[in-house]
C-alpha positions in Angstrom: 184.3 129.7 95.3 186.0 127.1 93.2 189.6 126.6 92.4 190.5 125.4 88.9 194.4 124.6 88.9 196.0 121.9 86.6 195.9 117.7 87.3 200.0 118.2 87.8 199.5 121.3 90.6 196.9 118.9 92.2 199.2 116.3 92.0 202.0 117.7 93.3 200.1 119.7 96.4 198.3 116.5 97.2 201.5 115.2 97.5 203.0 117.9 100.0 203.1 117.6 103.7 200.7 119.9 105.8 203.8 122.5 106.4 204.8 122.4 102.8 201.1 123.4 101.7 201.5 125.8 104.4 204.3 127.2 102.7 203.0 127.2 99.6 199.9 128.9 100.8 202.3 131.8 102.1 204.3 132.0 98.9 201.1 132.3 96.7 199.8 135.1 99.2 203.4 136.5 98.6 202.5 136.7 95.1 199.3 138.3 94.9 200.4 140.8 97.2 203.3 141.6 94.9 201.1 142.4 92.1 200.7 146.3 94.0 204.3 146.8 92.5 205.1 148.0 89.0 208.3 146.7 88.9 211.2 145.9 91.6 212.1 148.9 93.3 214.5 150.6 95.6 212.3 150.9 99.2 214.7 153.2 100.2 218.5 154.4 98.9 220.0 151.8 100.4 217.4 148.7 100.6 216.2 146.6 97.8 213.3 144.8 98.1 214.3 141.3 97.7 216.8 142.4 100.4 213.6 143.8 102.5 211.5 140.4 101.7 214.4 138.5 102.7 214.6 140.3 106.0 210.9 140.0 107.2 211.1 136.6 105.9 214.0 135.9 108.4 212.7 137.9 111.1 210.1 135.1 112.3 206.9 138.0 112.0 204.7 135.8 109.9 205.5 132.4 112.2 201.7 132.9 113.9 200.8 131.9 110.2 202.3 128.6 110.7 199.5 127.7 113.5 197.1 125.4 113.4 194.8 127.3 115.3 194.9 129.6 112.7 194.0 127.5 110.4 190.1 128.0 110.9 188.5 127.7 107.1 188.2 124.8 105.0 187.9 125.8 101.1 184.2 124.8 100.8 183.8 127.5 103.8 181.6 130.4 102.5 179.8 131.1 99.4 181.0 132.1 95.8 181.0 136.1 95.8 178.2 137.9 93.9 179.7 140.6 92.0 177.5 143.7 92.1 176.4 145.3 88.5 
């Protein structure tokens, strides 16, 4: 599976320490997974979710992400996927 992203984005990753990719890698999964919502939300009465993102974000859950031994794929890994029609 290729990725097509601009000369600048290249740039500027390529230029990024291995934790800052890492971060950025966790950001743009961030994104995608926001995609799910129509719109910012109340979670519940009292929560927002920026307040909700901001507290997972704090609460060190998502640290294993930040291991190297998690870090097990390469992006030539796999194959491109084949759509079924």
């Amino acid at each position: 599976m290729g990725i097509n992203m601009t000369k600048a984005l290249a740039t500027l990753i390529n230029e990024m320490t291995f934790q800052e990719r890492k971060e950025v890698e966790t950001f743009a999964a961030f994104i995608i997974s926001r995609r799910n919502f129509d719109k910012d939300y109340l979670v519940t009465n009292d929560v927002q979710v920026n307040e909700l993102i901001e507290v997972v974000s704090d609460s060190g859950s998502f640290n294993w992400l930040n291991n190297d031994e998690e870090d097990i794929y390469l992006l030539n890994d796999g194959e491109e996927v084949q759509w079924a029609r």
